[in-house]
KOLGU-4560 file (N, C-alpha, C; in nm, 3 decimals, padded with zeros to 5 digits):
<recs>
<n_xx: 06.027 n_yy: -24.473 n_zz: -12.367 ca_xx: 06.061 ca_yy: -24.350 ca_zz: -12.431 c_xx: 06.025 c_yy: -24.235 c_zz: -12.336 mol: A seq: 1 type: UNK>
<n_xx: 06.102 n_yy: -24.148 n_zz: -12.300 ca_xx: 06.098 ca_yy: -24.026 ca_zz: -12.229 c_xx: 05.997 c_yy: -23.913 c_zz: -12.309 mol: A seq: 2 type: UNK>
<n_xx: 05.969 n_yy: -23.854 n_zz: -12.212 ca_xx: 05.875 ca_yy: -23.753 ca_zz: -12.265 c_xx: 05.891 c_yy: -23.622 c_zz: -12.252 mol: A seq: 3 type: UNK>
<n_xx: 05.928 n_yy: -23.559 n_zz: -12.378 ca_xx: 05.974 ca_yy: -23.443 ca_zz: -12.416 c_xx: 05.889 c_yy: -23.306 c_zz: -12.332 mol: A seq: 4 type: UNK>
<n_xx: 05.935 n_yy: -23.222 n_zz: -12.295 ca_xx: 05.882 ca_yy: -23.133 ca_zz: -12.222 c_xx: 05.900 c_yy: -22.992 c_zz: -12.363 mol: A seq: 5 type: UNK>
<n_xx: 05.815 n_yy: -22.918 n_zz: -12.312 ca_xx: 05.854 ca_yy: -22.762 ca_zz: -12.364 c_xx: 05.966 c_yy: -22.713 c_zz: -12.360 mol: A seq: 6 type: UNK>
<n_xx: 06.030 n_yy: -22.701 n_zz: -12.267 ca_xx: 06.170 ca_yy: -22.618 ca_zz: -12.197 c_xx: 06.253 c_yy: -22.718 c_zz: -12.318 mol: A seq: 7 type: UNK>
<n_xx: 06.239 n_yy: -22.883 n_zz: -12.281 ca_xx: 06.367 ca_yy: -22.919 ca_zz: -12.379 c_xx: 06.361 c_yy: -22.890 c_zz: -12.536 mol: A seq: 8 type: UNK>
<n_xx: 06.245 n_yy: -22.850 n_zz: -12.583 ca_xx: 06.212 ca_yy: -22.866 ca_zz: -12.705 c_xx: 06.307 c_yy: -22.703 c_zz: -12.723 mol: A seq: 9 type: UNK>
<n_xx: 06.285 n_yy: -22.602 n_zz: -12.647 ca_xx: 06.311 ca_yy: -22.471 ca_zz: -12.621 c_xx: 06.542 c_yy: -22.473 c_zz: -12.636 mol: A seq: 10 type: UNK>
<n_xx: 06.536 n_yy: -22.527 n_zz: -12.506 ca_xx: 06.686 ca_yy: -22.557 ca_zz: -12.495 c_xx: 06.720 c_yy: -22.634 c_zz: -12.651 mol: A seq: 11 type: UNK>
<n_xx: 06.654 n_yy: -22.685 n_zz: -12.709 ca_xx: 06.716 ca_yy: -22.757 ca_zz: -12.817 c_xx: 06.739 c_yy: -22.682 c_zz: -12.961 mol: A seq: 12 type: UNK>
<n_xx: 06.611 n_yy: -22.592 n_zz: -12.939 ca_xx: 06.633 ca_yy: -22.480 ca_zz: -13.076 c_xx: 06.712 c_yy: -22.398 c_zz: -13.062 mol: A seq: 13 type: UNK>
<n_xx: 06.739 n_yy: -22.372 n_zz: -12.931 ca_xx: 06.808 ca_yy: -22.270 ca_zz: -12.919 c_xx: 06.986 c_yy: -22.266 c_zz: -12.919 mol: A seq: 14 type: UNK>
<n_xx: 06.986 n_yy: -22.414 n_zz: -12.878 ca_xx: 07.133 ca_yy: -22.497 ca_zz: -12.898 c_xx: 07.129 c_yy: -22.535 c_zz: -13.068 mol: A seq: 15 type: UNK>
<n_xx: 07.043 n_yy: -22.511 n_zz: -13.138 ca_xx: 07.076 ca_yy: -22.566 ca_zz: -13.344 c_xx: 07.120 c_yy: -22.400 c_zz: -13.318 mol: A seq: 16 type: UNK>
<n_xx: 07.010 n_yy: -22.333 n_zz: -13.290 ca_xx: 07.022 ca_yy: -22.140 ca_zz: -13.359 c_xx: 07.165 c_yy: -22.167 c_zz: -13.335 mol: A seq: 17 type: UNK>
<n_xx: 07.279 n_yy: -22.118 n_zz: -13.205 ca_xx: 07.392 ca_yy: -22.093 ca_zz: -13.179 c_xx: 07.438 c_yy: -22.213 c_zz: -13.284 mol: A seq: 18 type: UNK>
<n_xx: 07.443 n_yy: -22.326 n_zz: -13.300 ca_xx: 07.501 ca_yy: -22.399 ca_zz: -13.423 c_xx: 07.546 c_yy: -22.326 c_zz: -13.586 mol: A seq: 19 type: UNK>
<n_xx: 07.383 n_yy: -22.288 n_zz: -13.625 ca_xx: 07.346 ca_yy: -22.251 ca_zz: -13.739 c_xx: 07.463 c_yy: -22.066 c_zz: -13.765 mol: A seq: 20 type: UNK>
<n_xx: 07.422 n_yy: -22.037 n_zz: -13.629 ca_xx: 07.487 ca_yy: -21.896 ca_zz: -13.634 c_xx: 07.660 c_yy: -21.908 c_zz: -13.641 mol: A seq: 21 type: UNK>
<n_xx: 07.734 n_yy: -22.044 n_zz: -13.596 ca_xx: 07.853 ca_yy: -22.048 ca_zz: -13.624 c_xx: 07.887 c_yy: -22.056 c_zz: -13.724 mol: A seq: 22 type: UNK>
<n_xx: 07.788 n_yy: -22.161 n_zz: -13.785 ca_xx: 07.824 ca_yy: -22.245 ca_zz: -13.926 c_xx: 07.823 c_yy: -22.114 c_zz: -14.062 mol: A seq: 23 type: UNK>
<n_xx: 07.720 n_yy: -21.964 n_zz: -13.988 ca_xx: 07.711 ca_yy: -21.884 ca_zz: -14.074 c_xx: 07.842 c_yy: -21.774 c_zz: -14.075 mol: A seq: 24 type: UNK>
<n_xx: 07.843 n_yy: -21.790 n_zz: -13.970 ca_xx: 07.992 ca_yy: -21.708 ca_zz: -13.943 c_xx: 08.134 c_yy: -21.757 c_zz: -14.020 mol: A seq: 25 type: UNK>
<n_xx: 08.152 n_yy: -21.861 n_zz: -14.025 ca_xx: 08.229 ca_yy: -21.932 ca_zz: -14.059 c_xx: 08.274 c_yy: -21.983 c_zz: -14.202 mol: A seq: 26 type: UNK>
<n_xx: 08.120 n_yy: -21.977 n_zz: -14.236 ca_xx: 08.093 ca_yy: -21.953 ca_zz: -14.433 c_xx: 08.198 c_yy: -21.805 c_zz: -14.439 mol: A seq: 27 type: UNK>
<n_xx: 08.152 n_yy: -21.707 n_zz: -14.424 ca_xx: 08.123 ca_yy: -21.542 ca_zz: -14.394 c_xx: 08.263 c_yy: -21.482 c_zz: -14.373 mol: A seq: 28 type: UNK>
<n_xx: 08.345 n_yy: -21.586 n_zz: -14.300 ca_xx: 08.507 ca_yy: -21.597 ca_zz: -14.276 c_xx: 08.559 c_yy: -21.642 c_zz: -14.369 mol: A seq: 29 type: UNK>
<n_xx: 08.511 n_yy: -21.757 n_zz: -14.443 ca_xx: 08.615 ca_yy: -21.840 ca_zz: -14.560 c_xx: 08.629 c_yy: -21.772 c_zz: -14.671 mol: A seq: 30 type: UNK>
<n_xx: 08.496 n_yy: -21.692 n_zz: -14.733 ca_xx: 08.473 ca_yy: -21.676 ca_zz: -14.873 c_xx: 08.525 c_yy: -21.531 c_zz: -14.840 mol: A seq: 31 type: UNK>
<n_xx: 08.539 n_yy: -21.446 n_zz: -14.753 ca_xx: 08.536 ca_yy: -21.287 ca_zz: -14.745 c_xx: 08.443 c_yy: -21.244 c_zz: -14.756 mol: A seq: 32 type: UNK>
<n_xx: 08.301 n_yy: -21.313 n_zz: -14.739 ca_xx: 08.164 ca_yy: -21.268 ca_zz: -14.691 c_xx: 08.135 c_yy: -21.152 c_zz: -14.652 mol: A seq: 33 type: UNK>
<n_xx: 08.109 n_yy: -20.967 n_zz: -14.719 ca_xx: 08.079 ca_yy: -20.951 ca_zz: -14.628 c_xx: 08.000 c_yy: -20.785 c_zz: -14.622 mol: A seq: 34 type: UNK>
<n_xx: 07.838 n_yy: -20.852 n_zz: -14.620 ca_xx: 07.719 ca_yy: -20.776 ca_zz: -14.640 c_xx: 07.686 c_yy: -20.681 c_zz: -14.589 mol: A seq: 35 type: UNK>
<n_xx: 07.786 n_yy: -20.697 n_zz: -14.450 ca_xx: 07.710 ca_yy: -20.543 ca_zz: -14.469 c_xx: 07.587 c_yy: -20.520 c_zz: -14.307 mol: A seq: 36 type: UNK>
<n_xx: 07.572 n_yy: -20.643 n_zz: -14.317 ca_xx: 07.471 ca_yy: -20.681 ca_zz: -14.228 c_xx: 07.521 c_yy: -20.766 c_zz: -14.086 mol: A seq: 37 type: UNK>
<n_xx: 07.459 n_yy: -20.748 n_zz: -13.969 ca_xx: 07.519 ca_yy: -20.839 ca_zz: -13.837 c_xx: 07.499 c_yy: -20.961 c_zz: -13.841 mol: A seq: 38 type: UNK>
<n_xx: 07.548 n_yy: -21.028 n_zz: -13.853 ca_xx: 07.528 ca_yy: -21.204 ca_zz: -13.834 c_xx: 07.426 c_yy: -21.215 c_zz: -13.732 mol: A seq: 39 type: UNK>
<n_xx: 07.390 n_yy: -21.138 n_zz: -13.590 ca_xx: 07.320 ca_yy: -21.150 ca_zz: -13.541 c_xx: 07.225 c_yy: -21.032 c_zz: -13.539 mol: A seq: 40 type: UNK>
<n_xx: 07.092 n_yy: -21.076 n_zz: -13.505 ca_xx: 06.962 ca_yy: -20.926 ca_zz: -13.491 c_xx: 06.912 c_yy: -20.899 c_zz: -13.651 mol: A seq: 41 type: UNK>
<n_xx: 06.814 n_yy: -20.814 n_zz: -13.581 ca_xx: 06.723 ca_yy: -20.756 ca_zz: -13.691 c_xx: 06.801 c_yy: -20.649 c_zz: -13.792 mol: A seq: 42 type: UNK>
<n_xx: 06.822 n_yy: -20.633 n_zz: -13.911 ca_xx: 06.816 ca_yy: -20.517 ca_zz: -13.940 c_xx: 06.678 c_yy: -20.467 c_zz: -14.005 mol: A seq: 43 type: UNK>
<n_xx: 06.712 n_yy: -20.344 n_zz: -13.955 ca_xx: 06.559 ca_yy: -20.194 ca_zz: -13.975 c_xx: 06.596 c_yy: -20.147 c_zz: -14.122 mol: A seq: 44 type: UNK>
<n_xx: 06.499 n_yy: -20.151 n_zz: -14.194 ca_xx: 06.520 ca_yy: -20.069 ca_zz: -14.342 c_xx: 06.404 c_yy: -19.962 c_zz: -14.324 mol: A seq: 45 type: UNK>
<n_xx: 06.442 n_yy: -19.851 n_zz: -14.420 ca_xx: 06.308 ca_yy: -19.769 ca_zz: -14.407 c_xx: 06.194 c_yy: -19.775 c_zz: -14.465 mol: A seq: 46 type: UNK>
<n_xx: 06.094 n_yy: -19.779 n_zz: -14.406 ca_xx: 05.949 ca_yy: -19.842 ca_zz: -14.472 c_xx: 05.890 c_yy: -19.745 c_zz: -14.585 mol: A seq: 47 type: UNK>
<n_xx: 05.855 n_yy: -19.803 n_zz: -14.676 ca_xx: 05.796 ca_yy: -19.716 ca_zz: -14.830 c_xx: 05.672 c_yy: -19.619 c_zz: -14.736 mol: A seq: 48 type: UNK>
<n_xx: 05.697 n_yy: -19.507 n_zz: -14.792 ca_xx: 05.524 ca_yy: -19.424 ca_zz: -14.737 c_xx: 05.377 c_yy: -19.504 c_zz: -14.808 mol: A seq: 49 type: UNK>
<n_xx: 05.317 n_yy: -19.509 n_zz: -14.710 ca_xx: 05.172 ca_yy: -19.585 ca_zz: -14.726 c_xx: 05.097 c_yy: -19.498 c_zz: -14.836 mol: A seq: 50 type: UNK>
<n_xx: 05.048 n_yy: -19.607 n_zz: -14.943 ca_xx: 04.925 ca_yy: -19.515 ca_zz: -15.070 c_xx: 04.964 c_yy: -19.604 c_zz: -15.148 mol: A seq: 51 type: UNK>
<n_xx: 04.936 n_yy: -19.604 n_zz: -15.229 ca_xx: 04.914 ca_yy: -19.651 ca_zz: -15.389 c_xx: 05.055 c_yy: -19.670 c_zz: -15.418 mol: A seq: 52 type: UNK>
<n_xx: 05.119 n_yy: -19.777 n_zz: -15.506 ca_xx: 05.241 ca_yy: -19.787 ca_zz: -15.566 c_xx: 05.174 c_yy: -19.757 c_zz: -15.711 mol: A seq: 53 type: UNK>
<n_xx: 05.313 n_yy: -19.733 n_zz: -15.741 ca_xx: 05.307 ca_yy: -19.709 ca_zz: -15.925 c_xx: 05.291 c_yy: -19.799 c_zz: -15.993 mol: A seq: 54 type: UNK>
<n_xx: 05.270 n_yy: -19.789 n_zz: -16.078 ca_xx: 05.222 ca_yy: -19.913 ca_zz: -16.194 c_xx: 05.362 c_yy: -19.930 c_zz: -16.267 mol: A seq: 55 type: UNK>
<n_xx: 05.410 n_yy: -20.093 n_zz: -16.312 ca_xx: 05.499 ca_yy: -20.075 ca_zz: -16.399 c_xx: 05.486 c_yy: -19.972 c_zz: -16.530 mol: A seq: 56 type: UNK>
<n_xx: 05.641 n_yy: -19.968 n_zz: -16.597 ca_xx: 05.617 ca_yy: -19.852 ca_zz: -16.658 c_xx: 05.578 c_yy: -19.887 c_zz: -16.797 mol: A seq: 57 type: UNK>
<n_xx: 05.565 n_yy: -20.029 n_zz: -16.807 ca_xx: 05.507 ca_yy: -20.077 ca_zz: -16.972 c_xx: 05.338 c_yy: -20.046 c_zz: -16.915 mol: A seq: 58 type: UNK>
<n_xx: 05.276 n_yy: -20.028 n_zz: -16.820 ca_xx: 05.157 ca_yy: -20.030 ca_zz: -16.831 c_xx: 05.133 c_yy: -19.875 c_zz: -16.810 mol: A seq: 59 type: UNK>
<n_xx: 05.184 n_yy: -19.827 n_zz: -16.742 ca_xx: 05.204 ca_yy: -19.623 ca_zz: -16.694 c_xx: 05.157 c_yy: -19.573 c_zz: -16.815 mol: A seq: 60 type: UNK>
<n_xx: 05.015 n_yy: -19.528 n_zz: -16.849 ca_xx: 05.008 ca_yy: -19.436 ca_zz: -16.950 c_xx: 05.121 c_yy: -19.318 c_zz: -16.967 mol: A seq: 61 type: UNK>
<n_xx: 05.149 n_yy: -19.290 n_zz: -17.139 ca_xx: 05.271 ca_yy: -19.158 ca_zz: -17.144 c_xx: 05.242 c_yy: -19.039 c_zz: -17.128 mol: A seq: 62 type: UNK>
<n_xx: 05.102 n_yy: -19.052 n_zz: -17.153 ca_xx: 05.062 ca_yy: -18.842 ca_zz: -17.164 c_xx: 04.942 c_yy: -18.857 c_zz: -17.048 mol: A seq: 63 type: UNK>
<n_xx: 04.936 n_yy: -18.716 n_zz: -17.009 ca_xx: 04.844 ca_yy: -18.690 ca_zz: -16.914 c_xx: 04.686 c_yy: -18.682 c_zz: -16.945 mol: A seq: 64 type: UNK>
<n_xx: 04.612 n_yy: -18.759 n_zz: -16.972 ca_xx: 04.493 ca_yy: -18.769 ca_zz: -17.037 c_xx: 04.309 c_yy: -18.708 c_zz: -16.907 mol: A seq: 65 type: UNK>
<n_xx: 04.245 n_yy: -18.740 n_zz: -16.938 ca_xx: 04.118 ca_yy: -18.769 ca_zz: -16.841 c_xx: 04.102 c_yy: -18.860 c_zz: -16.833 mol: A seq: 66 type: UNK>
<n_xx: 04.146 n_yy: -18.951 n_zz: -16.902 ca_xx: 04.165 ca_yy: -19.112 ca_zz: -16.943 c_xx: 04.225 c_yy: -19.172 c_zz: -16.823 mol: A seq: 67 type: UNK>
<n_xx: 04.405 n_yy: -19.091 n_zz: -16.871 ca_xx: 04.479 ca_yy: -19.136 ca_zz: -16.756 c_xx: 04.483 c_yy: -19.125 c_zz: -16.608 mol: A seq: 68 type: UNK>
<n_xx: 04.423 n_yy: -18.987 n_zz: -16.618 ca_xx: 04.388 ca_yy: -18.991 ca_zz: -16.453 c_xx: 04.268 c_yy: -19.061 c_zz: -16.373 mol: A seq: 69 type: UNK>
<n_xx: 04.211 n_yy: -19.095 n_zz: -16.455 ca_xx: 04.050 ca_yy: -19.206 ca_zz: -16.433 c_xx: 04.120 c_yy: -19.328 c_zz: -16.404 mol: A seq: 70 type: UNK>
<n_xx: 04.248 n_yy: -19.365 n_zz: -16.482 ca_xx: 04.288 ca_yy: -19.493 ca_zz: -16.446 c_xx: 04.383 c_yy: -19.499 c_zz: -16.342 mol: A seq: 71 type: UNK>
<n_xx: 04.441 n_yy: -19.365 n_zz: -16.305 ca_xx: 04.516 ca_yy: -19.384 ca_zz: -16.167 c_xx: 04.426 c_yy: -19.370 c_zz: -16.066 mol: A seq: 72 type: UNK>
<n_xx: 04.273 n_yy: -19.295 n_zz: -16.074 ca_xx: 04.230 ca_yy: -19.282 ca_zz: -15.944 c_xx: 04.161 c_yy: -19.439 c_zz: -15.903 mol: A seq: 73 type: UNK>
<n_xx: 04.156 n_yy: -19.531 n_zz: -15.977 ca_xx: 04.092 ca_yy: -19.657 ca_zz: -15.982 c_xx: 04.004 c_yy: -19.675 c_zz: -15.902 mol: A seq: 74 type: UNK>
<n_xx: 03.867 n_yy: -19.615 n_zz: -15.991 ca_xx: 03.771 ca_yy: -19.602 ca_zz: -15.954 c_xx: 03.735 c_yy: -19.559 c_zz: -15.826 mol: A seq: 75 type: UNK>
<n_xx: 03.801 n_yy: -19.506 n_zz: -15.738 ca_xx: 03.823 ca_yy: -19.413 ca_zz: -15.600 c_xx: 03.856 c_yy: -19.285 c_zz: -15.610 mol: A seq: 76 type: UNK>
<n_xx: 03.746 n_yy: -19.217 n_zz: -15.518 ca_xx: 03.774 ca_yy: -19.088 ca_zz: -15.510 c_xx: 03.921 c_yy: -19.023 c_zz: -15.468 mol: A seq: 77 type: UNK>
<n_xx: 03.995 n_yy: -18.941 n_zz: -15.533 ca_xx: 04.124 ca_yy: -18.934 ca_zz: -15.454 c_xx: 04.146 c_yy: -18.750 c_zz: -15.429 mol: A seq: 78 type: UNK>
<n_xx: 04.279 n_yy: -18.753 n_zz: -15.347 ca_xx: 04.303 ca_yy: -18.579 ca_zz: -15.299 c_xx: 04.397 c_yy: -18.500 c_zz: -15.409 mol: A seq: 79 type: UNK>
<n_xx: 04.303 n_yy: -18.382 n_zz: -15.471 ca_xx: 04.373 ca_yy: -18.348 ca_zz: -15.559 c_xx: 04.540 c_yy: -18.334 c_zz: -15.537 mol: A seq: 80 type: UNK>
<n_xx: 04.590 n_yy: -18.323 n_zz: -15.428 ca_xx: 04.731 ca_yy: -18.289 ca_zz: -15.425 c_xx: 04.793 c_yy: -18.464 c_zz: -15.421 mol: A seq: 81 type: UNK>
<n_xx: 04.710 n_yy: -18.552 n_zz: -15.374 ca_xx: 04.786 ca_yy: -18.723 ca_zz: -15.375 c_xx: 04.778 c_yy: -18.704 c_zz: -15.558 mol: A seq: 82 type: UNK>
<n_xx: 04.654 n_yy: -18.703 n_zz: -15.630 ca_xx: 04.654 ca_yy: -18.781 ca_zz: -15.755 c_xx: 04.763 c_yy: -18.732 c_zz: -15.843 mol: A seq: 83 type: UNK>
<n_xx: 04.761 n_yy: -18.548 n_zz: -15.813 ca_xx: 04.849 ca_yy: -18.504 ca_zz: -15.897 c_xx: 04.976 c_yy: -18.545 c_zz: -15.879 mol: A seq: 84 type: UNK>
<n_xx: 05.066 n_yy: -18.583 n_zz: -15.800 ca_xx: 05.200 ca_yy: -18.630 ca_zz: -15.767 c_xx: 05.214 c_yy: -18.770 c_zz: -15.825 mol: A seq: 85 type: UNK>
<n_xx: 05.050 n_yy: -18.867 n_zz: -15.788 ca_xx: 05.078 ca_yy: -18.971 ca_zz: -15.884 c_xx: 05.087 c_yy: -19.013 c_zz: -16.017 mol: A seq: 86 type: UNK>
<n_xx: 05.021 n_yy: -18.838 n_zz: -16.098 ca_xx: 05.046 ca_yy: -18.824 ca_zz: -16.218 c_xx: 05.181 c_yy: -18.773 c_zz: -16.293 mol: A seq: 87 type: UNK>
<n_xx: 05.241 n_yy: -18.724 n_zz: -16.171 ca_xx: 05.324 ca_yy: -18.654 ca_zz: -16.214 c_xx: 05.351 c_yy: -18.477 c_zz: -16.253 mol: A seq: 88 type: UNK>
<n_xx: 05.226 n_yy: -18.420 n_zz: -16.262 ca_xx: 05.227 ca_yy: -18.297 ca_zz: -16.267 c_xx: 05.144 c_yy: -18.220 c_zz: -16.173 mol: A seq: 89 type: UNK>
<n_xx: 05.134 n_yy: -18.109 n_zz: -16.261 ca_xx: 05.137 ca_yy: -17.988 ca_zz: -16.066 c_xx: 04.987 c_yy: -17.996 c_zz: -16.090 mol: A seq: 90 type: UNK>
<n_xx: 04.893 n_yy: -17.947 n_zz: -15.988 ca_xx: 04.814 ca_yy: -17.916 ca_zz: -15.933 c_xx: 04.717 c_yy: -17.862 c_zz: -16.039 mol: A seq: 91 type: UNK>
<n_xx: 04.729 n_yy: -17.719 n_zz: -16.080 ca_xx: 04.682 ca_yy: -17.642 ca_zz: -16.159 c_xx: 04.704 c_yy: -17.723 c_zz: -16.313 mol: A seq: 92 type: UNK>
<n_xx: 04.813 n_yy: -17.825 n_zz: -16.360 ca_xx: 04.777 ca_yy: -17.910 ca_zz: -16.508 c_xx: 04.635 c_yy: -18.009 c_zz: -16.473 mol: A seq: 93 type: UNK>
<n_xx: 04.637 n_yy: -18.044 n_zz: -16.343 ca_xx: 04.522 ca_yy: -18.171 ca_zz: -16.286 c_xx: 04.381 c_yy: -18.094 c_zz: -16.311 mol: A seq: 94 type: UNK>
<n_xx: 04.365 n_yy: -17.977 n_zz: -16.252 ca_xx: 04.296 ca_yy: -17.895 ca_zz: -16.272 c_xx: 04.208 c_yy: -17.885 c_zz: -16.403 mol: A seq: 95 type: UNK>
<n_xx: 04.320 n_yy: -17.835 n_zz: -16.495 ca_xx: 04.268 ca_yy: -17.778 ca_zz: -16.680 c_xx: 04.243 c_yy: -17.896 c_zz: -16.698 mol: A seq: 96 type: UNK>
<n_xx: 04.304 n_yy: -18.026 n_zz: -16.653 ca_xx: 04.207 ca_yy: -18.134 ca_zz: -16.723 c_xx: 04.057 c_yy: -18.190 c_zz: -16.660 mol: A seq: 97 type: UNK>
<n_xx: 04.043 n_yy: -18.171 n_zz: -16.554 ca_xx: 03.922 ca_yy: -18.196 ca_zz: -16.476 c_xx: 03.861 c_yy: -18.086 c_zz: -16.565 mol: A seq: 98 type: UNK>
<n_xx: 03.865 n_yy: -18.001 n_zz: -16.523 ca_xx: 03.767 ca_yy: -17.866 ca_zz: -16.621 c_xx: 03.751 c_yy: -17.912 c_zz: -16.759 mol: A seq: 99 type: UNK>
<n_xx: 03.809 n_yy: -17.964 n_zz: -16.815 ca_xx: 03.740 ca_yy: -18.007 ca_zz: -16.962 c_xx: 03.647 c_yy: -18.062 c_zz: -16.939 mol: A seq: 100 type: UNK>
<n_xx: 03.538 n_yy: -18.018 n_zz: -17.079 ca_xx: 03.440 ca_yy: -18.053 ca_zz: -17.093 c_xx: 03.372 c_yy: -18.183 c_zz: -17.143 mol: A seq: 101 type: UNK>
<n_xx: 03.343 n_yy: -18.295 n_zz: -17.079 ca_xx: 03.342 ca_yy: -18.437 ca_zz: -17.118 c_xx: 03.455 c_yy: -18.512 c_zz: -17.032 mol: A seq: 102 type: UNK>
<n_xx: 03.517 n_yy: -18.478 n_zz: -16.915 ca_xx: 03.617 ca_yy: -18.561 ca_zz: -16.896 c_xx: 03.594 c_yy: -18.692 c_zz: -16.760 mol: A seq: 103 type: UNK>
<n_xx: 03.509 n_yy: -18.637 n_zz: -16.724 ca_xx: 03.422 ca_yy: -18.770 ca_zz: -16.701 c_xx: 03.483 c_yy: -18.741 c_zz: -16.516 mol: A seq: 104 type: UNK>
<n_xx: 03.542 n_yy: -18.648 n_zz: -16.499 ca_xx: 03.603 ca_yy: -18.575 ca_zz: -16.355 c_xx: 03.517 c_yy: -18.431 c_zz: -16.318 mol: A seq: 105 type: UNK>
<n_xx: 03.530 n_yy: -18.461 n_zz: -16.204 ca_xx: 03.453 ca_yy: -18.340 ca_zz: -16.106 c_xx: 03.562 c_yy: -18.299 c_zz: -15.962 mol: A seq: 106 type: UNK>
<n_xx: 03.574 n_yy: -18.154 n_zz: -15.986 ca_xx: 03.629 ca_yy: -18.184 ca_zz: -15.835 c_xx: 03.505 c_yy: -18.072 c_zz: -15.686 mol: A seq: 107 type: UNK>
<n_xx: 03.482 n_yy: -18.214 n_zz: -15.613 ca_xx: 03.455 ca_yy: -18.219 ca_zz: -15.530 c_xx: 03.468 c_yy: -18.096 c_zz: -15.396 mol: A seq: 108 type: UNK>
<n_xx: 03.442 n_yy: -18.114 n_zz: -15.315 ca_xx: 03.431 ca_yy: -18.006 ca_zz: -15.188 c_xx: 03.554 c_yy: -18.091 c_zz: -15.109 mol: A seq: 109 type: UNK>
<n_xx: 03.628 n_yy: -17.966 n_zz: -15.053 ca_xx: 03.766 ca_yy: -18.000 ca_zz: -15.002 c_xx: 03.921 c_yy: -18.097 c_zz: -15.070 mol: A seq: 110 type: UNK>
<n_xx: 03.909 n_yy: -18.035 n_zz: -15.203 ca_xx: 04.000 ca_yy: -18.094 ca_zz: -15.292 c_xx: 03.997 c_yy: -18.220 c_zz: -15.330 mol: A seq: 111 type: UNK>
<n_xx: 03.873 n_yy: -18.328 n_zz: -15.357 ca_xx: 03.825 ca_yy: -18.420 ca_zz: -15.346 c_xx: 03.832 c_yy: -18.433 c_zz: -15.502 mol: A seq: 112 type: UNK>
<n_xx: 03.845 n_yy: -18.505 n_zz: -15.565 ca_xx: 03.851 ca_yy: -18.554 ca_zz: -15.732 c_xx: 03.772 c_yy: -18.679 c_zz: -15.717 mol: A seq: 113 type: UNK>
<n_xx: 03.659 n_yy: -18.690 n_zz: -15.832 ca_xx: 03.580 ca_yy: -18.779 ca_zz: -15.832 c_xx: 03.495 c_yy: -18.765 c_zz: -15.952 mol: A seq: 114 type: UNK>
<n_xx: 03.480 n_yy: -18.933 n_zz: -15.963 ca_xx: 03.469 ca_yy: -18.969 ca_zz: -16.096 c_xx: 03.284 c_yy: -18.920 c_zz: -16.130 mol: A seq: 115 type: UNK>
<n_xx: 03.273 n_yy: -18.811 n_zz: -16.248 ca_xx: 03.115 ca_yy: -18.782 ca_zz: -16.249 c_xx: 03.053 c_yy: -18.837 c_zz: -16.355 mol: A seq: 116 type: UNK>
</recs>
């Protein structure tokens, strides 16, 4: 039995890929295939901005509480201008609710929201 080298193992995937890529082309031709996308290469999509995703919306509290914003900052200090966008309202509503009395929020030095 011969003994397989790197290079052939290399030449051999690379002789299925060009296979695989006909056999896809060729589907792609019969049916009227046609996505949108190159049969060959990467496609680039645009990447989500980095932070926190939203919560589904059966779990998304409905009203703006001290409650609710305790449970979006999850248990992390966050920037009054990030939390409010993840609440949904402006700045100055984030505000009147931190300022209530009992709400279990403080805001911090340099727009810092945190749980007191």
């Amino acid at each position: 039995m011969a003994q397989i080298t790197p290079q052939d193992m290399v030449n051999w995937f690379r002789a299925k890929s060009k296979e695989f890529t006909q056999m896809a082309d060729s589907l792609e031709s019969t049916f009227n295939l046609t996505t949108g996308t190159p049969a060959i290469g990467i496609t680039r999509t645009r990447r989500e901005p980095q932070g926190e995703a939203l919560p589904a919306k059966e779990e998304a509290p409905t009203t703006i509480t001290a409650e609710s914003v305790k449970w979006r900052m999850d248990g992390k200090a966050k920037r009054l201008g990030q939390l409010a966008g993840a609440c949904g309202v402006t700045e100055q509503a984030l505000l009147a609710i931190i300022q209530e009395p009992g709400s279990g929020l403080e805001l911090a030095t340099r727009g810092w929201v945190k749980l007191s």
